[in-house]
N, C-alpha and C positions, 0 to 999 in steps of 0.2 A: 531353273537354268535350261536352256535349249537342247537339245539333245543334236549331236555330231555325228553323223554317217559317214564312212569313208572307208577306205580300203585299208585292211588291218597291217599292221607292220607287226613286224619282230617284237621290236619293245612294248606290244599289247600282252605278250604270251601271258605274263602273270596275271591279270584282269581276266583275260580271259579262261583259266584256270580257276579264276575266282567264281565270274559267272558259271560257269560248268558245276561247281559242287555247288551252288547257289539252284541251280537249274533241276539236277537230277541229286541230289542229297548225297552224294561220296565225295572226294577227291579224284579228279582224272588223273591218270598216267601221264606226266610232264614227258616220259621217255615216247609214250606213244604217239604223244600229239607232236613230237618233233620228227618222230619215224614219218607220219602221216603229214606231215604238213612241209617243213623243211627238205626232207633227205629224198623225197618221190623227186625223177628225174624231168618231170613234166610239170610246168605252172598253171595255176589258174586263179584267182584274186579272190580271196576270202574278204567277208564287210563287216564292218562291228558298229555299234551304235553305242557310241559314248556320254555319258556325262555327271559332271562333278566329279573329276577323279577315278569313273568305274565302269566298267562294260554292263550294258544293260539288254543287248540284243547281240547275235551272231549268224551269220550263215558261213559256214566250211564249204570251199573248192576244193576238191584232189581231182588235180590236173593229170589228163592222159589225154590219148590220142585216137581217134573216130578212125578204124582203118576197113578197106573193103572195097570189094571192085571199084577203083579210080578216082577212091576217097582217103585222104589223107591230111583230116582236117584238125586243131584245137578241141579239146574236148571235158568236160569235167563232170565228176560224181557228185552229187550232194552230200556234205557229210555231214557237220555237228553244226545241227540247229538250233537255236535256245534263244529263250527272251527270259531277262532275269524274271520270278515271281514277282516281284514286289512294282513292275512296270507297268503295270493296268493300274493299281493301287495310288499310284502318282501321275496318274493322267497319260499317261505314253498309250492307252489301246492302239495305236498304227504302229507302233514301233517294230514289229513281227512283218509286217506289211510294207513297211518302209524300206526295210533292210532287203528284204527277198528281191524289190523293186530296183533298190541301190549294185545290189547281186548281179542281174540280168544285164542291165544299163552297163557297165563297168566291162563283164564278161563278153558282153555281146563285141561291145567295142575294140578285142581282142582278137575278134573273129571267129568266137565260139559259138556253134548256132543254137546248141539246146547241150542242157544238161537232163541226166538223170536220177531218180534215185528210187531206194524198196521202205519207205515208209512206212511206220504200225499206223493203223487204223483211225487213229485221233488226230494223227499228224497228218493222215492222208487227205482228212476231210477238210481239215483248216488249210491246209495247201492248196484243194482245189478250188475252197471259196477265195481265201484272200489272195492268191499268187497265179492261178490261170492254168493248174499243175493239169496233166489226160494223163488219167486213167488207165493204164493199155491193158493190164489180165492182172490176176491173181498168179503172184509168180508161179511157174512152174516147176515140179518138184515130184523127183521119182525116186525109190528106195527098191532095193535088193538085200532081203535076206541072207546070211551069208549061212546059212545052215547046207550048203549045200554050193560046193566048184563053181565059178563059171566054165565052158568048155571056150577051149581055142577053137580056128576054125581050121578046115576040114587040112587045108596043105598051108601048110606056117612055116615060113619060112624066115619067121621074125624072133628076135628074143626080147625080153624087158629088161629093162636098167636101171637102177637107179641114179642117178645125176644131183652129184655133190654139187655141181656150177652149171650155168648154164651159160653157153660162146655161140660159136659159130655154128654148129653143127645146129643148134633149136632154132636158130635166126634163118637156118635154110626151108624149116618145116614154116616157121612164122610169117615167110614172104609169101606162102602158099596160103596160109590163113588168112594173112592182110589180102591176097586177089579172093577170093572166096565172095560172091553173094552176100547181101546184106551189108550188115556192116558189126563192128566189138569192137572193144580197147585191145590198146597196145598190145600184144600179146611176143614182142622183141624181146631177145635175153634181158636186155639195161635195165627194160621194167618189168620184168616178171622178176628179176634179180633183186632190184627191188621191194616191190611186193610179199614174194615167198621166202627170200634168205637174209633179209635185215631186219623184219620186223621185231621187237621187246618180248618178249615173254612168249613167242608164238612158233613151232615148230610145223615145217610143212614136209612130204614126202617128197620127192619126184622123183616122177617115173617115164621113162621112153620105150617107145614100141620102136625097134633097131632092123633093119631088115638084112638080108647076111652083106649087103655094099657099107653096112654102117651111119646109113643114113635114115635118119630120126621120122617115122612114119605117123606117129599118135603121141600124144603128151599128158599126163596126168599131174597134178598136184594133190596129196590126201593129206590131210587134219583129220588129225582121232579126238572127238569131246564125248566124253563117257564112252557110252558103246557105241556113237556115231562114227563110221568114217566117211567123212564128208569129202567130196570129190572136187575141193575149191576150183578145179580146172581139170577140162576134162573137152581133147582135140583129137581130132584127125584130120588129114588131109584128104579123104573119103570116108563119108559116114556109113558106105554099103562095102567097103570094102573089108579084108582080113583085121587090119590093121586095130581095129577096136575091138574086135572080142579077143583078141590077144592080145593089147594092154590091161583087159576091165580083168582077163583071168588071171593075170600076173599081178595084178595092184590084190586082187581077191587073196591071192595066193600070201601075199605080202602080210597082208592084215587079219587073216584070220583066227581067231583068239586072240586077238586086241579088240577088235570090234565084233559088233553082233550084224551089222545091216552097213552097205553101201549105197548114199544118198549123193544125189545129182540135182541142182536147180537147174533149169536150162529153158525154152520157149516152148508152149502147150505147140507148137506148129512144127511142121519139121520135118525132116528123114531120120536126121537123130534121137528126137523124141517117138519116133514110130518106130526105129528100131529097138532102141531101148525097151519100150513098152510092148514091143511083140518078140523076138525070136530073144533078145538077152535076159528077159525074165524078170523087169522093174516094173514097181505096180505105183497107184498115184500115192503122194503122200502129203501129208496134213502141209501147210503153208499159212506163216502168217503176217504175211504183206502182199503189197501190189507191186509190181512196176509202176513208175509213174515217168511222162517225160513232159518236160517242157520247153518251147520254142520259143529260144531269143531273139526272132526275126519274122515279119510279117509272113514272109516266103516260105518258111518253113511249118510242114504237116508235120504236128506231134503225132496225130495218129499212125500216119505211115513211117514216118521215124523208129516210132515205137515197137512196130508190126515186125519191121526189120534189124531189130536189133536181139544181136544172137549171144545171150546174156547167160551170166553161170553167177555162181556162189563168190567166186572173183571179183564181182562189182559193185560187192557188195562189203563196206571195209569191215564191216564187225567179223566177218570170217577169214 
């Protein structure tokens, strides 16, 4: 029987639940993949390749938004790939290739120019042969010891907060972030709200750097996994200004004996990554993926896309 490529619907969800523990030998989360696919405030067109009754191929969109100096375009993450086992076995070899093809073609069409994603090592390589995927770095990735304070800076005139919700007041910090150089996602209350405070099973910190007017100068989100506390997001509206070593000392202050070390993914380029690595005291740490980006349009440079895309733990759904 033929095999069907098309844009997944709703009534796929169970097939493709199927495929999934078929793919990677567990059962998925039905709660996660409705948090992840459904409940994200932003679209973008997931594909499935069907046939006889069964998903036998997938690519995941989670849709957000490309924001940055005078960019405010469509945008999506790559998220759950899979081609069933047993689909080589019955003559389907292009079906992985098909799909990812169906994926771009569909998405493009939307006005999406490229998506991204941090693929392990065996996914990266088959992506770059069958799908057209660049390579842009070995994600980036700093860690801090917490055996020891960070210090505020020298006249601070800021406090930290925690933030049960996040409104208007993040959405003042997040216009600053969307004009900012290069380009990120979403980074607006609806979708961080999103992201950090509805997902299943998943709890997130946040934190704001508050300056004595009340208004929101740096932004943190932490996840503790074992002795990690992982800095899923981690802003300012100046990366040379006060405003970050007086959130990273208060998030520090937060977690310490919970966790052992404070980890950051962020871009090997930077003022962020230079200060980080020089006067805040983060050194490099082990990383195992790449960034990769791909361009749904002849016009568009993956590589300079890639160059400029100012990317955390955030955009990445497993965290």
């Amino acid at each position: 029987m033929a095999v069907e490529i098309r844009a997944a619907e709703a009534s796929d969800r169970p097939l493709l639940l199927a495929l999934a523990e078929a793919a990677f030998g567990a059962p998925p989360s039905a709660a996660e993949w409705a948090w992840k696919y459904d409940a994200n405030p932003h679209r973008a067109t997931s594909v499935v390749a069907l046939e006889d009754g069964r998903a036998v191929g997938y690519f995941g969109a989670i849709g957000t938004r490309y924001r940055g100096a005078g960019r405010d375009l469509p945008g999506a993450a790559t998220g759950d790939v899979m081609t069933h086992p047993e689909a080589r076995r019955l003559g389907h070899r292009n079906v992985f290739s098909d799909v990812g093809k169906a994926y771009v073609t569909i998405n493009a069409a939307a006005g999406i120019p490229l998506d991204f994603g941090f693929p392990n090592e065996r996914a990266r390589r088959a992506e770059e042969r069958l799908l057209g995927v660049r390579t842009i770095e070995a994600a980036g990735q700093l860690a801090r010891p917490l055996d020891r304070p960070l210090v505020r800076s020298r006249f601070s005139f800021r406090r930290v907060a925690r933030a049960a919700a996040l409104g208007a007041a993040h959405d003042r910090l997040a216009d600053v972030l969307h004009a900012a150089p290069g380009w990120r996602t979403d980074r607006s209350a609806a979708a961080l709200g999103w992201r950090l405070l509805s997902r299943p099973g998943a709890l997130y910190e946040l934190f704001h750097a508050v300056d004595f007017t009340g208004r929101a100068r740096a932004f943190a989100a932490v996840r503790i996994v074992g002795d990690r506390a992982l800095l899923v997001d981690l802003q300012a509206e100046s990366t040379d200004g006060g405003a970050l070593p007086d959130l990273l000392a208060g998030v520090a202050a937060e977690v310490m004996g919970r966790a052992r070390v404070l980890e950051v993914r962020l871009p090997r380029r930077g003022t962020l990554h230079e200060r980080l690595a020089g006067e805040l005291g983060f050194v490099e740490a082990s990383t195992d993926t790449h960034l990769v980006v791909r361009s749904f349009r002849a016009d568009v440079d993956a590589s300079a896309e890639g160059a400029a895309f100012d990317y955390r733990f955030l955009d990445h759904e497993v965290f």
